[in-house]
NUBA-35324 format. One record per residue (C-alpha): residue number from 1; residue in one letter; z negated, y negated, x. Coordinates in nm, 3 decimals. Each point is the difference from the previous one (the first is absolute). Layout:
BEGIN
NUM; A; Z; Y; X;
...
// end
This chain:
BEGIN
1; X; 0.662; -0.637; -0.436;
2; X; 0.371; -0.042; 0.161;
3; X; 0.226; 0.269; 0.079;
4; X; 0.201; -0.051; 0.370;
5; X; 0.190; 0.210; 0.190;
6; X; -0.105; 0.132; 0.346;
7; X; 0.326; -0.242; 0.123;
8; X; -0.150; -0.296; -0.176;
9; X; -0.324; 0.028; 0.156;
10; X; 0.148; 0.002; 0.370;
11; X; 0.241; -0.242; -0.074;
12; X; -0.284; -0.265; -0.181;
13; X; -0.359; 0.163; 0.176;
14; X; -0.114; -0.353; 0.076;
15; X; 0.041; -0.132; -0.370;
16; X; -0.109; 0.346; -0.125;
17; X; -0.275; -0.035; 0.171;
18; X; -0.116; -0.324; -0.107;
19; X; 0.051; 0.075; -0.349;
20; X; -0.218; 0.309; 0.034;
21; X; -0.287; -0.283; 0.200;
22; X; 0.081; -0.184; -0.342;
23; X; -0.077; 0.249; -0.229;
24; X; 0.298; 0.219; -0.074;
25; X; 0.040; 0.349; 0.017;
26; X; 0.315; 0.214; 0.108;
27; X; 0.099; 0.348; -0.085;
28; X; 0.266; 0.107; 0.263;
29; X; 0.285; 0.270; -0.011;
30; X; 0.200; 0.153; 0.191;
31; X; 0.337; 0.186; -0.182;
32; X; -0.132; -0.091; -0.296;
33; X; -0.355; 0.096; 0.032;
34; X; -0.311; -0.147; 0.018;
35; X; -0.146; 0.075; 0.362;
36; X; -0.270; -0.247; 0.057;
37; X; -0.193; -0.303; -0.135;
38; X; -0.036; -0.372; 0.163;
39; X; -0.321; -0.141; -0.092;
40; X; -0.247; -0.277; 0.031;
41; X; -0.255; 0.085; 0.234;
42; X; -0.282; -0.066; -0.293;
43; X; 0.184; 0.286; -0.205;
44; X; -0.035; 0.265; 0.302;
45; X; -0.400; -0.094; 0.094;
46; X; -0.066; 0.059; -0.414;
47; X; 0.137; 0.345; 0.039;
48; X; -0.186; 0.094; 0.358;
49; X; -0.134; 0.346; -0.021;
50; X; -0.379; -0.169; -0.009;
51; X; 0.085; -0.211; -0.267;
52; X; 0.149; 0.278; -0.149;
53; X; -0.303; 0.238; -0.021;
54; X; -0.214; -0.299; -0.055;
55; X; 0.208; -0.052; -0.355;
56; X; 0.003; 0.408; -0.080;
57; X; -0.367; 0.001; 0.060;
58; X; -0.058; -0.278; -0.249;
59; X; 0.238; 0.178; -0.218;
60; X; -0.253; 0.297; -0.019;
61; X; -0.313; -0.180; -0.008;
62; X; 0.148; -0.150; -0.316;
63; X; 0.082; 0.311; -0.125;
64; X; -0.356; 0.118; 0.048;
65; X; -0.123; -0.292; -0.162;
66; X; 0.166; 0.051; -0.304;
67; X; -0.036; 0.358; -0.032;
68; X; -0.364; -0.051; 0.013;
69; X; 0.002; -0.226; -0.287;
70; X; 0.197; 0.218; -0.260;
71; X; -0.230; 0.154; -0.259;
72; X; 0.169; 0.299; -0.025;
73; X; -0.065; 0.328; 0.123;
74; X; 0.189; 0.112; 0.282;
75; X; 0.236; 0.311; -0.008;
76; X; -0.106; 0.353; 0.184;
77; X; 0.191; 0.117; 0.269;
78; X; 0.140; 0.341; -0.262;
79; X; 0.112; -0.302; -0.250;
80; X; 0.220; -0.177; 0.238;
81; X; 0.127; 0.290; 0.130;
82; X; 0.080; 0.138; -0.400;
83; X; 0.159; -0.330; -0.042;
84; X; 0.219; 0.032; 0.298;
85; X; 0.109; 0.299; -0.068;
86; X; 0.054; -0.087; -0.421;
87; X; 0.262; -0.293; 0.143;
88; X; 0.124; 0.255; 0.213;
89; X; 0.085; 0.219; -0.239;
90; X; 0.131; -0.284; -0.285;
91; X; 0.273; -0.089; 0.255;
92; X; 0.363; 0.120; -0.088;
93; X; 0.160; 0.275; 0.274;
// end
């Protein structure tokens, strides 16, 4: 991922563009600081918001999965909330 300047971009946008077709990917800033990203068009439909959810779901169902298949007991509700409040408590002030 390249670093350009907001000047860069709107002096080169035809070549910045093509590059970004091509593959690469552009941080831009402005002063200094990062303000937006150039990047393939591939890049942006990966992170659509249905694609997105899609991947979080599978995420969980995963989770599920492999909760299902541990052997060991699972905490109560007054155990978690004793541990909580045990890390709570260990923590320096």
């Amino acid at each position: 991922m390249r670093t350009i300047t907001a000047l860069e971009v709107r002096a080169k946008f035809g070549r910045v563009l093509d590059e970004a077709a091509a593959g690469e990917r552009f941080i831009v800033e402005r002063a200094g600081m990062p303000v937006a990203a150039i990047v393939p068009l591939r890049d942006l439909e990966a992170v659509g918001p249905e694609r997105v959810r899609a991947r979080r779901l599978a995420a969980v169902d995963e989770l599920v999965r492999i909760r299902a298949a541990d052997p060991r007991p699972r905490p109560s509700r007054d155990e978690i909330v004793g541990w909580i409040r045990e890390g709570r408590e260990e923590r320096p002030r």
